[in-house]
MDTraj code that builds the backbone (N, CA, C; nanometers):
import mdtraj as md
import numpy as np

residues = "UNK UNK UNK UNK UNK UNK UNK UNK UNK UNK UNK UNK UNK UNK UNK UNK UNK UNK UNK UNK UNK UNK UNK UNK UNK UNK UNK UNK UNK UNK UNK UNK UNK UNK UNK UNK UNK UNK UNK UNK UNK UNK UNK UNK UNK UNK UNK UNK UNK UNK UNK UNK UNK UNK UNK UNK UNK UNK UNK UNK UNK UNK UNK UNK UNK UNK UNK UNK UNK UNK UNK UNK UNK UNK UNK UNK UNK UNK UNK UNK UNK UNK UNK UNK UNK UNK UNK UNK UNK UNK UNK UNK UNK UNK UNK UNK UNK UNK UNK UNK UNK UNK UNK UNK UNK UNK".split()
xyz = np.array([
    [-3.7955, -0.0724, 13.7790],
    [-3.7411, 0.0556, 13.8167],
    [-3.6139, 0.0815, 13.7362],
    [-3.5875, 0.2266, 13.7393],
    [-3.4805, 0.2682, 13.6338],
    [-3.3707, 0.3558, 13.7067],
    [-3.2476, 0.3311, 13.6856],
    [-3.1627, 0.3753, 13.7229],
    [-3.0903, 0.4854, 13.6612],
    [-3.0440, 0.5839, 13.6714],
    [-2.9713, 0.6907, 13.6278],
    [-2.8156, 0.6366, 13.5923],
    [-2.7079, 0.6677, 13.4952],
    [-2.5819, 0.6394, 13.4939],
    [-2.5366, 0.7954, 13.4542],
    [-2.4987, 0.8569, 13.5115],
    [-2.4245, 0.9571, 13.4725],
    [-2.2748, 0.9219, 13.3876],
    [-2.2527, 1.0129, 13.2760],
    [-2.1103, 1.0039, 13.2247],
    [-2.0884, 1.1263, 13.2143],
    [-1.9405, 1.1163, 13.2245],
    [-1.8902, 1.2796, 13.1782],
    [-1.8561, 1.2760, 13.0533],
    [-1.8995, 1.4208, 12.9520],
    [-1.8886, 1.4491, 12.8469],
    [-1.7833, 1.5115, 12.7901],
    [-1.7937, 1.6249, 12.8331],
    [-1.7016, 1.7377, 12.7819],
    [-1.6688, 1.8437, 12.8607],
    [-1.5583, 1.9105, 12.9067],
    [-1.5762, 2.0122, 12.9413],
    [-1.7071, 2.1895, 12.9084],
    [-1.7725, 2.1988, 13.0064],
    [-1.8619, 2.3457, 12.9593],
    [-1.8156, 2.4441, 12.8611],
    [-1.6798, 2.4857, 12.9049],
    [-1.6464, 2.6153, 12.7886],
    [-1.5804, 2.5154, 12.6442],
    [-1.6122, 2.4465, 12.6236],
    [-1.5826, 2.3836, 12.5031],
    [-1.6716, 2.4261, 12.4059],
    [-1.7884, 2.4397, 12.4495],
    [-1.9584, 2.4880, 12.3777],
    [-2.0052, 2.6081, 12.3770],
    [-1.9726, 2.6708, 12.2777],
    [-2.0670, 2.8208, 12.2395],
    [-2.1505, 2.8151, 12.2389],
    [-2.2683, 2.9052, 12.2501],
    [-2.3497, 2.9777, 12.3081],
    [-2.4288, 2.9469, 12.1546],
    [-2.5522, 2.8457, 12.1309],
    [-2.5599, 2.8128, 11.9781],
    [-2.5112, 2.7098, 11.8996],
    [-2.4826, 2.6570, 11.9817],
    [-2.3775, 2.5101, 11.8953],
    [-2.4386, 2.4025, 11.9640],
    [-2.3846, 2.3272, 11.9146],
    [-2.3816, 2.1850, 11.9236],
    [-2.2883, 2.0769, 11.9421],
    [-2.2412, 1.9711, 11.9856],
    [-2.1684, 1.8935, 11.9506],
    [-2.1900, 1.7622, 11.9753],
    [-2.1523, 1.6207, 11.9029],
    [-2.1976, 1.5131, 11.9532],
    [-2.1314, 1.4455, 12.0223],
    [-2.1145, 1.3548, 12.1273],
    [-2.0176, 1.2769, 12.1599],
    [-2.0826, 1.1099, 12.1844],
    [-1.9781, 1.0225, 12.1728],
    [-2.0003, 0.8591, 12.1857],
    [-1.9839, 0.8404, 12.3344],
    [-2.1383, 0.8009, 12.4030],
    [-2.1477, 0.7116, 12.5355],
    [-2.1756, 0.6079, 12.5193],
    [-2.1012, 0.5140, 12.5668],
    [-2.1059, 0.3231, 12.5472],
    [-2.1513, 0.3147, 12.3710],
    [-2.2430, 0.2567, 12.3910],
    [-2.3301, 0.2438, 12.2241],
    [-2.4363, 0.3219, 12.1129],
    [-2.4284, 0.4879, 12.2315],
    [-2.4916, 0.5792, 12.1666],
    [-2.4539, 0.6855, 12.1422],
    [-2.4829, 0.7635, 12.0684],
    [-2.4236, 0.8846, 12.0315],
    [-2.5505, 1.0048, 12.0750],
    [-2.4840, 1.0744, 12.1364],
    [-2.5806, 1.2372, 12.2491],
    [-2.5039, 1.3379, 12.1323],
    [-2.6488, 1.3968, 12.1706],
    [-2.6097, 1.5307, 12.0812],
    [-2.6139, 1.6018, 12.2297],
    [-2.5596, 1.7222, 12.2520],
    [-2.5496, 1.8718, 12.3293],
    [-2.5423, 1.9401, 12.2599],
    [-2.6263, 2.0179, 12.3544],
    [-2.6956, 2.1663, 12.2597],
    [-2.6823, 2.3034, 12.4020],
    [-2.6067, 2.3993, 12.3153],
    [-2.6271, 2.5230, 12.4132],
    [-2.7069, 2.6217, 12.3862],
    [-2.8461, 2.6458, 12.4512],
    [-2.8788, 2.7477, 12.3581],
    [-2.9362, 2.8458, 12.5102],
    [-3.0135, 2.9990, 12.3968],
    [-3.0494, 3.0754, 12.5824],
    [-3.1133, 3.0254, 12.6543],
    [-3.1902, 2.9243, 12.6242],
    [-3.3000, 2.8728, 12.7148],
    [-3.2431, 2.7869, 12.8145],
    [-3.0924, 2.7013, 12.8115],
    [-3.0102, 2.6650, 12.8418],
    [-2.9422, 2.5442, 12.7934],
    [-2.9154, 2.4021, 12.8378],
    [-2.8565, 2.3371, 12.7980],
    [-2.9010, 2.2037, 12.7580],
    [-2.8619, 2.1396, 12.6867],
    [-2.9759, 2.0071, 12.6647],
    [-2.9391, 1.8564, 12.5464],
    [-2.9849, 1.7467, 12.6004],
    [-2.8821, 1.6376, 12.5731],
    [-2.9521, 1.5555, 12.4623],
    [-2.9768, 1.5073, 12.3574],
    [-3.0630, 1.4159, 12.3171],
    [-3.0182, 1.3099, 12.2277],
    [-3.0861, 1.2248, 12.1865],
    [-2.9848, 1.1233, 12.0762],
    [-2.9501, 1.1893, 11.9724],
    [-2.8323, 1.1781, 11.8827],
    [-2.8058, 1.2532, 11.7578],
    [-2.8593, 1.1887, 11.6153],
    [-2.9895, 1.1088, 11.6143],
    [-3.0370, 1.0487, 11.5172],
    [-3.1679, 1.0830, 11.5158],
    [-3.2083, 1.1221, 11.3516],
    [-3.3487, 1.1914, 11.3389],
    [-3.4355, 1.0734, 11.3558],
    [-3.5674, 1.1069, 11.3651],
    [-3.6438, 0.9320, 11.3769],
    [-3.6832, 0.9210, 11.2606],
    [-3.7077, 1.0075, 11.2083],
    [-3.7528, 0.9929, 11.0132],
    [-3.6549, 0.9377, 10.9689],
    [-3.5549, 0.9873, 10.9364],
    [-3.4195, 0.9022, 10.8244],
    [-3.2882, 0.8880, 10.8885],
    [-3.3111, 0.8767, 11.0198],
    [-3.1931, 0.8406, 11.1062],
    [-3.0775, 0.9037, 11.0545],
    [-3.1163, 1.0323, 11.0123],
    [-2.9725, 1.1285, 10.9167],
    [-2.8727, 1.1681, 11.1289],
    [-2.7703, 1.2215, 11.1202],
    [-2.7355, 1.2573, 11.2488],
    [-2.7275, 1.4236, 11.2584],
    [-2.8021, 1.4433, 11.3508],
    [-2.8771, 1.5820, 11.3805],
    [-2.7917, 1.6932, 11.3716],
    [-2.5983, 1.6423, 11.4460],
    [-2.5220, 1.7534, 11.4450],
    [-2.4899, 1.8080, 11.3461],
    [-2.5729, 1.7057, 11.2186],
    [-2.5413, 1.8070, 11.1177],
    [-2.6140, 1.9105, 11.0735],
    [-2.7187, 1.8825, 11.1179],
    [-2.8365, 2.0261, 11.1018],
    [-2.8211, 2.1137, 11.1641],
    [-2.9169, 2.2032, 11.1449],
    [-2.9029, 2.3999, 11.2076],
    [-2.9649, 2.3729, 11.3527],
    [-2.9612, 2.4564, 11.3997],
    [-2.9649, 2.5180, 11.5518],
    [-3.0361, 2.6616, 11.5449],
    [-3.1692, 2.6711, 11.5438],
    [-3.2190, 2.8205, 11.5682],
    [-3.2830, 2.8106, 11.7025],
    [-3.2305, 2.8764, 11.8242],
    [-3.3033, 2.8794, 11.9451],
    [-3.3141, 2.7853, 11.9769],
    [-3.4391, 2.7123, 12.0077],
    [-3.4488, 2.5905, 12.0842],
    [-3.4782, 2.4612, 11.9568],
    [-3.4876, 2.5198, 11.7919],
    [-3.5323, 2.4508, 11.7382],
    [-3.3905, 2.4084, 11.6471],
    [-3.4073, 2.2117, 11.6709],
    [-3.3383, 2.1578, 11.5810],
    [-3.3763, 2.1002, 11.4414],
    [-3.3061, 2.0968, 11.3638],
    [-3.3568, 2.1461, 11.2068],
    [-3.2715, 1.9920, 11.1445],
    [-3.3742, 1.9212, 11.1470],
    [-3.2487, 1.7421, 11.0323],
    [-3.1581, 1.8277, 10.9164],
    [-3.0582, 1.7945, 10.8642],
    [-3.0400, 1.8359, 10.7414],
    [-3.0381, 1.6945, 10.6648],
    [-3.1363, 1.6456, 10.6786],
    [-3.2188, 1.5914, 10.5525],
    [-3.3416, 1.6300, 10.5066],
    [-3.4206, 1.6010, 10.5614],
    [-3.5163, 1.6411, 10.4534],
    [-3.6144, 1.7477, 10.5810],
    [-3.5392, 1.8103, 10.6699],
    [-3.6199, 1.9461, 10.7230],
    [-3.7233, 1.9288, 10.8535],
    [-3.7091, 1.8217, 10.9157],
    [-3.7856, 1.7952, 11.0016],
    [-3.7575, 1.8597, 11.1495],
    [-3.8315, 1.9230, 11.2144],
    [-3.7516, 1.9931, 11.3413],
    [-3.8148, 1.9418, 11.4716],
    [-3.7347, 1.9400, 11.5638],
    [-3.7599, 1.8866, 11.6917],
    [-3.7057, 2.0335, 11.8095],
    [-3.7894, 2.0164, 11.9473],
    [-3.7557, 2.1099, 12.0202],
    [-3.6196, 2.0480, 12.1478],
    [-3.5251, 2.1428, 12.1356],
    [-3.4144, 2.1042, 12.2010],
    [-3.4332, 2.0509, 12.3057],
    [-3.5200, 2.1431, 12.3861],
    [-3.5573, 2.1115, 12.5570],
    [-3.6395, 1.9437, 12.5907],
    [-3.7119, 1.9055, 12.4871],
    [-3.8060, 1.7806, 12.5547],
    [-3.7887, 1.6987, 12.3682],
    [-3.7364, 1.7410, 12.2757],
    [-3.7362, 1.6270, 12.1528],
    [-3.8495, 1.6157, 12.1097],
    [-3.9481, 1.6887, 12.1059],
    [-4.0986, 1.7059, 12.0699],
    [-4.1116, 1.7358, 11.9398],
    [-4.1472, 1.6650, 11.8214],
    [-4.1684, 1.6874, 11.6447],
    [-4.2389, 1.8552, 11.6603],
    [-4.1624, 1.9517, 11.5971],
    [-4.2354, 2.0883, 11.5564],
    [-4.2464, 2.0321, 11.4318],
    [-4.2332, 2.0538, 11.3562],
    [-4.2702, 2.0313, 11.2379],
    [-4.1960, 1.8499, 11.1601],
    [-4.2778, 1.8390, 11.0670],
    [-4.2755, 1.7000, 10.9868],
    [-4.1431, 1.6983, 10.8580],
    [-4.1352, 1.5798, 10.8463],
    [-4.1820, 1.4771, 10.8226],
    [-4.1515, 1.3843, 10.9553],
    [-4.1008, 1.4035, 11.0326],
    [-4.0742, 1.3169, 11.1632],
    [-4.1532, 1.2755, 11.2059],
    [-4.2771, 1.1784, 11.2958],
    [-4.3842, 1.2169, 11.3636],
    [-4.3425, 1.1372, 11.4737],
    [-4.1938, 1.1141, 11.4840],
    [-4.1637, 1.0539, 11.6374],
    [-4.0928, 1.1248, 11.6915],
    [-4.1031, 1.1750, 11.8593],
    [-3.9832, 1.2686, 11.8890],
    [-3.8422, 1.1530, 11.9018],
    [-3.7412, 1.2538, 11.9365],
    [-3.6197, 1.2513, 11.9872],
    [-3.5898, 1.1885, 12.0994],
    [-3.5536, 1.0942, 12.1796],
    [-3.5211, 1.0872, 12.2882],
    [-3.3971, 1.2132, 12.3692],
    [-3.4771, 1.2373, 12.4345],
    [-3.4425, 1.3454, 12.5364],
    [-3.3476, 1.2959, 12.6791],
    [-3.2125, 1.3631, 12.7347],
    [-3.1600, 1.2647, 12.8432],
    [-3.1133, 1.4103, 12.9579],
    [-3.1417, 1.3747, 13.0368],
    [-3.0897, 1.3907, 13.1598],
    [-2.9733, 1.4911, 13.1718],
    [-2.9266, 1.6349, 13.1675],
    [-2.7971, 1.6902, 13.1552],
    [-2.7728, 1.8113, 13.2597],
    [-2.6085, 1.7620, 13.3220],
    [-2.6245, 1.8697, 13.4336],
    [-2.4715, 1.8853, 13.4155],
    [-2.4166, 1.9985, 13.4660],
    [-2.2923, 2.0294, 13.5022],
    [-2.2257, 1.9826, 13.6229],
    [-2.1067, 1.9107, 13.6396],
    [-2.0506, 1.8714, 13.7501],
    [-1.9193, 1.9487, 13.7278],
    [-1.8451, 1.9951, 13.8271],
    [-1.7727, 2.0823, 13.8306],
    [-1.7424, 2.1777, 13.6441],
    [-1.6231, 2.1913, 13.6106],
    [-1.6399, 2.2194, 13.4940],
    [-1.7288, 2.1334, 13.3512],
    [-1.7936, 2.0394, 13.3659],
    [-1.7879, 1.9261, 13.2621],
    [-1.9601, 1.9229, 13.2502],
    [-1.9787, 1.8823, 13.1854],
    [-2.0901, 1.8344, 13.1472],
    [-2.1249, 1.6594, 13.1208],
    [-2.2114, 1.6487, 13.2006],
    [-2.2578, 1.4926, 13.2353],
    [-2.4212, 1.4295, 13.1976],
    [-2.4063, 1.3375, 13.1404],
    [-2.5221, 1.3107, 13.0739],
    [-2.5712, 1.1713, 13.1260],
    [-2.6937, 1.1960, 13.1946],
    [-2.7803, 1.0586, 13.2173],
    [-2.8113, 0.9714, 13.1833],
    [-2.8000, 0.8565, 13.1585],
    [-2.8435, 0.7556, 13.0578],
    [-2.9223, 0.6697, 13.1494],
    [-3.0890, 0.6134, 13.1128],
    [-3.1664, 0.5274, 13.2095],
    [-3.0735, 0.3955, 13.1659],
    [-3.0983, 0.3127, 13.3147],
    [-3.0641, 0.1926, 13.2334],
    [-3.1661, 0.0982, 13.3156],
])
top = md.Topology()
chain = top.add_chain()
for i, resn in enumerate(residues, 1):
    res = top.add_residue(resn, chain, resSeq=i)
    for name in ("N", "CA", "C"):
        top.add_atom(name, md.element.get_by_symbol(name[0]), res)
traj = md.Trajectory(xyz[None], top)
């Protein structure tokens, strides 16, 4: 059985509407993503060339490597398009008072 660890991230209004940002929990690095569909947490490493995601584009729900173009969907880390053919790990993200808090199984 798996346990939930919540951490706090960042404050909410830190993040525009379209952005991104990454932050360091224990030994991993989460990407957050704000987009309309809403909000959403995942590792910041592509699975193709382990490039780090915050450096790629953000259209809607789709994240874009800026290496060599591979896109994943914000909401669940699901390969849209290649060269990737592994998703993203996807985590757990909710608002606790102002902040944003991210799940980690352990």
């Amino acid at each position: 059985m798996t346990d939930t660890t919540w951490h706090r991230a960042f404050p909410v209004d830190e993040l525009a509407d379209g952005t991104m940002r990454a932050v360091v929990i224990g030994a991993r690095e989460i990407l957050i993503l704000k987009t309309r569909a809403g909000c959403f947490a995942l590792d910041n490493t592509c699975t193709h060339a382990e490039a780090r995601m915050v450096e790629g584009r953000l259209r809607g729900t789709r994240l874009v490597c800026p290496l060599h173009g591979a896109c994943y969907d914000v909401r669940d880390g699901k390969v849209l398009g290649g060269p990737a053919t592994l998703p993203i790990a996807s985590h757990a993200l909710r608002v606790v008072g102002r902040h944003f808090e991210v799940g980690l199984e352990s």
